[in-house]
N, C-alpha and C positions, 0 to 999 in steps of 0.2 A: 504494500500500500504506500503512496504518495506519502511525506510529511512535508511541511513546508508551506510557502505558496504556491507551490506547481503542479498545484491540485484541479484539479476540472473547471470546478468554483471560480476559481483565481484567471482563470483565460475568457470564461463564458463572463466574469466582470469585468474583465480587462475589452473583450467585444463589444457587450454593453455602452459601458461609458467611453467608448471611442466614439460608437457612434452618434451618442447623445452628444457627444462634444462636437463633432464631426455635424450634426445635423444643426446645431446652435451659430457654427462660423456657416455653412452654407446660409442659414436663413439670415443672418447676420448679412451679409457680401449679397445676394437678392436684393434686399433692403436699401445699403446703402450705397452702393457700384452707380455707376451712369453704365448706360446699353453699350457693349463694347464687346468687340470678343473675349478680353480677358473675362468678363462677367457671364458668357457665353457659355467660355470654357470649364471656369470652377464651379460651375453652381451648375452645369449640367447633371441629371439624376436619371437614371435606370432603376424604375416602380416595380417590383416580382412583387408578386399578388398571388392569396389563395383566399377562397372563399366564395360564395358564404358554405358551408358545411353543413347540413343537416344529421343530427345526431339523435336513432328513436334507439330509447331504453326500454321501449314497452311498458313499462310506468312513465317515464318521464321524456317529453322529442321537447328537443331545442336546437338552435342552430348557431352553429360559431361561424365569426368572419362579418363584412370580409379584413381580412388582415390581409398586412402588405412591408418591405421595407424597402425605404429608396436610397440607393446606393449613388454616392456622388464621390468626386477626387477628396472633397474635404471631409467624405466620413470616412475614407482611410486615413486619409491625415490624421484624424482625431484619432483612431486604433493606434495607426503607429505612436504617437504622442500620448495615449494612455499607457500603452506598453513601456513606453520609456519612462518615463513617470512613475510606475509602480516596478520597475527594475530597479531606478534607484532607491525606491521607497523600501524595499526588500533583497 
């Protein structure tokens, strides 16, 4: 077994808050950029979508979605820059 922080937890929040950080300087740079290519460039996003789901339990049907996450240059930027972040923090 893993000890440490190189444990599953520790990448799957390390993915996490990249992205959040990652999606905060995109919508940031959206915001404040004038129409240009560079604003073109970084703030373009690729949307992967699932949904919606329908789930019947025979007691209980609900339906999940639709969920989605949109990948842009600056939510890797924000992975790599959480990664680095929490390497030196550990």
């Amino acid at each position: 077994m893993a000890t440490g922080p190189r444990r599953p937890r520790f990448y799957l929040s390390i993915l996490i808050s990249g992205f959040v950080i990652g999606g905060f300087l995109t919508a940031f740079l959206r915001r404040f950029l004038p129409e240009s290519p560079t604003k073109a460039f970084f703030t373009y996003g690729v949307t992967f979508g699932v949904g919606p789901v329908p789930v019947d339990l025979l007691v209980v049907h609900f339906t999940l979605g639709p969920a989605g996450i949109d990948v842009s240059l600056l939510s890797l930027v924000g992975v790599v820059l959480a990664y680095l972040i929490a390497k030196s923090l550990f």
